[in-house]
N, C-alpha and C positions, 0 to 999 in steps of 0.2 A: 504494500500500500504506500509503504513513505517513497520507495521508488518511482511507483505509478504515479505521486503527485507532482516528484519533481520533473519528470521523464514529461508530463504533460502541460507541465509549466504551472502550476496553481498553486505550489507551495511556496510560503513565502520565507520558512525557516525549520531548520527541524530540529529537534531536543530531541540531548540524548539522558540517560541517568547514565549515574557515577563508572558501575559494575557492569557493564557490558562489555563483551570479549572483545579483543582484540581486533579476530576478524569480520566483528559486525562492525567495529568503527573503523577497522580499515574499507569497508563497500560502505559504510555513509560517506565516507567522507570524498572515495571515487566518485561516487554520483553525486553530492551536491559538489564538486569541484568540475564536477563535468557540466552542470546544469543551472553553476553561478546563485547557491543556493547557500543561505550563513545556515552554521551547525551552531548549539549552544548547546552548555554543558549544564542539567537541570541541579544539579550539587546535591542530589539523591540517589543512594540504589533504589533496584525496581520493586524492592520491596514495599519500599517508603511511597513510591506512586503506586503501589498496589493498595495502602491502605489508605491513601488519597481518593484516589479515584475508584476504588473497587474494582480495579482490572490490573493484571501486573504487566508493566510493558517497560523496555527498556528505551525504545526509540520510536517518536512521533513527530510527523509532520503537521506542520500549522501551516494551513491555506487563508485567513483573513490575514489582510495587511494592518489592518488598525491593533488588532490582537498580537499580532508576532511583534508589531511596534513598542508595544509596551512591554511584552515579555522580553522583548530583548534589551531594554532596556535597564532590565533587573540580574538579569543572566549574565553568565561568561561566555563571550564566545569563543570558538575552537577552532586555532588558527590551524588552516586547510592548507598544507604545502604539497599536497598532494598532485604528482606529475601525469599528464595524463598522454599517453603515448597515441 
């Protein structure tokens, strides 16, 4: 899904939490470097957004701009030097 949104151009930012492996933040970070897309680091494991939001998820894309504005705002974001061949 967070692929699909950036691949389709609608995401305007994607959060990650703290404990997500490696190589899921190495392919976030391929596709939003490929697809001109800020990553932010949500400064929680996916625990903590499981007992937030009742679902446990480590990586989500935001598609409002007014909303990823302000979340980014608050967030770190993750700087992507990621090469893309």
């Amino acid at each position: 899904m967070m692929k699909d949104s950036c691949v389709n151009g609608i995401a305007k930012g994607v959060l990650v939490a703290d404990n997500i492996s490696e190589k899921s933040l190495k392919e976030v970070k391929f596709v939003c470097k490929k697809y001109n897309v800020p990553i932010y680091s949500l400064g929680i494991s996916m625990d903590e957004v499981g007992i937030k939001l009742g679902k446990k998820i480590g990586i989500c894309s935001v598609c409002d701009k007014g909303f990823m504005k302000k979340i980014g705002s608050v967030l770190e974001e993750i700087q992507n030097d990621t090469e893309i061949l």
